[in-house]
C-alpha positions in Angstrom: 64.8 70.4 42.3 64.7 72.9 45.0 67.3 70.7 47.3 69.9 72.5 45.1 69.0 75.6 47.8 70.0 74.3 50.6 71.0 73.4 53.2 68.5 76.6 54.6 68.1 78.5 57.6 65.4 76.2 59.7 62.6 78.2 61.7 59.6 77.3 63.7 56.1 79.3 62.6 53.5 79.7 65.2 50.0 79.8 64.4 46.7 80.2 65.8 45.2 81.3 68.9 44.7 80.2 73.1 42.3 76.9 71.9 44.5 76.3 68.3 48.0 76.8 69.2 50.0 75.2 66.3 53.7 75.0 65.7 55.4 74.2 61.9 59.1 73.7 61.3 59.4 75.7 57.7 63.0 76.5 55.6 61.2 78.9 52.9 61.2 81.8 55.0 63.0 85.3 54.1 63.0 88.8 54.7 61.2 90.7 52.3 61.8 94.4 53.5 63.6 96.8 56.0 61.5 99.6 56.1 58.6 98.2 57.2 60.5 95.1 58.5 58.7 92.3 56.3 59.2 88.6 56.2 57.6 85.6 54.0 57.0 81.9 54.6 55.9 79.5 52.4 53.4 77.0 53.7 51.7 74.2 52.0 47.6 74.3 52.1 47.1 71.2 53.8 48.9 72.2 56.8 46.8 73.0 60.1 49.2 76.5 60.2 47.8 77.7 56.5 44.4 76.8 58.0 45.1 79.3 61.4 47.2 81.8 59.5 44.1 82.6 57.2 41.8 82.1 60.1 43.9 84.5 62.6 45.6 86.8 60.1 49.1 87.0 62.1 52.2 84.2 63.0 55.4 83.9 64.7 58.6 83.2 63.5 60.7 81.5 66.1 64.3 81.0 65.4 65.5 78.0 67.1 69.0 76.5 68.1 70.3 72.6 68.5 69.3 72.2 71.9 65.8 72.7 70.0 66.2 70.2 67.6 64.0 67.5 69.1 61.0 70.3 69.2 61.9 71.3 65.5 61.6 67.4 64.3 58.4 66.7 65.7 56.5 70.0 64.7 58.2 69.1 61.2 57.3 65.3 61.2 53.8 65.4 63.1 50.3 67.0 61.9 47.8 68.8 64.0 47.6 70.4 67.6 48.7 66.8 69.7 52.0 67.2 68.5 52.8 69.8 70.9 52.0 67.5 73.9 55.1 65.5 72.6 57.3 69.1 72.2 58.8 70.7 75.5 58.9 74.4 73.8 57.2 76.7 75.9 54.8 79.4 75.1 54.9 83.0 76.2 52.8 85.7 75.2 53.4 88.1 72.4 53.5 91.7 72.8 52.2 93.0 69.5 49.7 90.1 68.7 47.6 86.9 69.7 49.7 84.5 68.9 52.5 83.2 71.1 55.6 83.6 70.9 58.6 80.3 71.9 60.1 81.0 75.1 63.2 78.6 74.3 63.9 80.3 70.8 66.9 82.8 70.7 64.1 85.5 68.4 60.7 85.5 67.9 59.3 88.0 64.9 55.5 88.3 65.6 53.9 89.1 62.3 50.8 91.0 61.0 49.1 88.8 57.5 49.5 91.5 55.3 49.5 89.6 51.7 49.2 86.0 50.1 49.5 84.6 47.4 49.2 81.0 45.7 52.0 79.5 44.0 51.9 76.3 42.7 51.6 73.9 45.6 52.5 76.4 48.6 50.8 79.5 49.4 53.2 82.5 50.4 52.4 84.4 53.5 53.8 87.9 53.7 53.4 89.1 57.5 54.7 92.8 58.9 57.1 92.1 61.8 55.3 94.4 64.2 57.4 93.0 67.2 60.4 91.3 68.1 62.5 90.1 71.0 65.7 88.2 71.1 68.4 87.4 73.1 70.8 89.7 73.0 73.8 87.5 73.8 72.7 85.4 70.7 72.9 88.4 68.5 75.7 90.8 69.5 76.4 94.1 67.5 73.4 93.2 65.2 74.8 89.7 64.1 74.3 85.9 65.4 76.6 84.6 68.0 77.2 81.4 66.1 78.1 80.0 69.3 74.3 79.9 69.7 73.9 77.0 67.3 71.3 78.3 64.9 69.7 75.3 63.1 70.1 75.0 59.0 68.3 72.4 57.5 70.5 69.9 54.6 68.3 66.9 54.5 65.7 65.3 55.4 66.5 64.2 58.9 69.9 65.9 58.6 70.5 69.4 60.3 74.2 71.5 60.6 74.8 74.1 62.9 76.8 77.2 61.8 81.1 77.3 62.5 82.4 80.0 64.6 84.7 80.6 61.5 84.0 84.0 59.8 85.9 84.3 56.6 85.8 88.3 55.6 86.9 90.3 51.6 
C-alpha cells in the first residue's frame, strides 16, 4: 500500500512543446544525484505527459505553493491539453530547454530525459536538471522558507502545508 509514504512532497511536471503544452500534478518525484544534479518522476503510461516526455525527451518540475492549489487539483483530476484553459498558471520560457517553465511556482528544474525505465504500472523518468530558477526569498540560505506554503500531498483531495516549526538534534 504505498499510502503508507505519505503524505509527499506535491510537484507539477511540464511536458511537451509550443502546440502540446501539458501539465501533471505527480508525488513520486526525488532527487537522484548531486553531481550532475538528477531527479526522477514516476508517471503512469496512459498519461498525455508520458506520451510528450518520450516524444520531447526533457520536462519541468515546478514546485508549487497553496495559493497554487486550485492549478495543482485540476492538472491532477483532468486529462489532456484543455485542462490548462481551466488553470490560471502561467507559462514562461525555459532557459536550458523547450519546455516551459510555471511562472507562479516558487522553482522550476528544467530537465534533460536522460534514462527510463518500466516498473510495473509506472514508467520512471530520470531527467538531468540542466537549469533552475527559484525565488530566492522562498529558499533562503539553501533551505525552504516554510512561510512559502510548499504543497504535500496526504489524501486524495487532502493537501498540508509545512509548519514554520523546525525541531533540530
Amino acid at each position: 500500500m504505498y499510502r503508507l509514504l505519505y503524505p509527499m512532497r506535491t510537484f507539477l511536471i511540464v511536458s511537451g512543446g509550443d502546440e502540446e503544452i501539458n501539465v501533471m500534478t505527480a508525488d513520486w518525484v526525488t532527487v537522484l544525484s548531486s553531481k550532475p544534479f538528477m531527479v526522477g518522476v514516476a508517471v503512469a503510461p496512459k498519461r498525455y505527459t508520458h506520451r510528450l516526455i518520450e516524444k520531447y525527451g526533457e520536462f519541468v518540475v515546478s514546485v508549487p505553493t497553496l495559493e497554487m492549489l486550485k492549478d495543482v487539483w485540476i492538472a491532477g483530476t483532468r486529462s489532456g491539453s484543455k485542462k490548462l484553459e481551466k488553470m490560471g498558471a502561467s507559462f514562461i520560457d525555459s532557459k536550458k530547454i523547450a519546455t516551459k517553465s510555471i511562472g507562479e511556482a516558487v522553482a522550476n528544474l528544467e530537465c534533460n530525459l536522460v534514462d527510463k525505465r518500466r516498473y510495473g504500472d509506472h514508467t520512471f523518468f530520470v531527467g538531468e536538471v540542466l537549469h533552475y530558477t527559484y525565488n530566492e526569498a522562498a529558499f533562503r540560505n539553501s533551505k525552504p522558507n516554510l512561510k512559502y506554503n510548499f504543497l504535500a500531498h496526504v489524501a486524495l483531495n487532502e493537501f498540508v502545508t509545512f509548519e514554520d516549526k523546525i525541531h533540530k538534534m
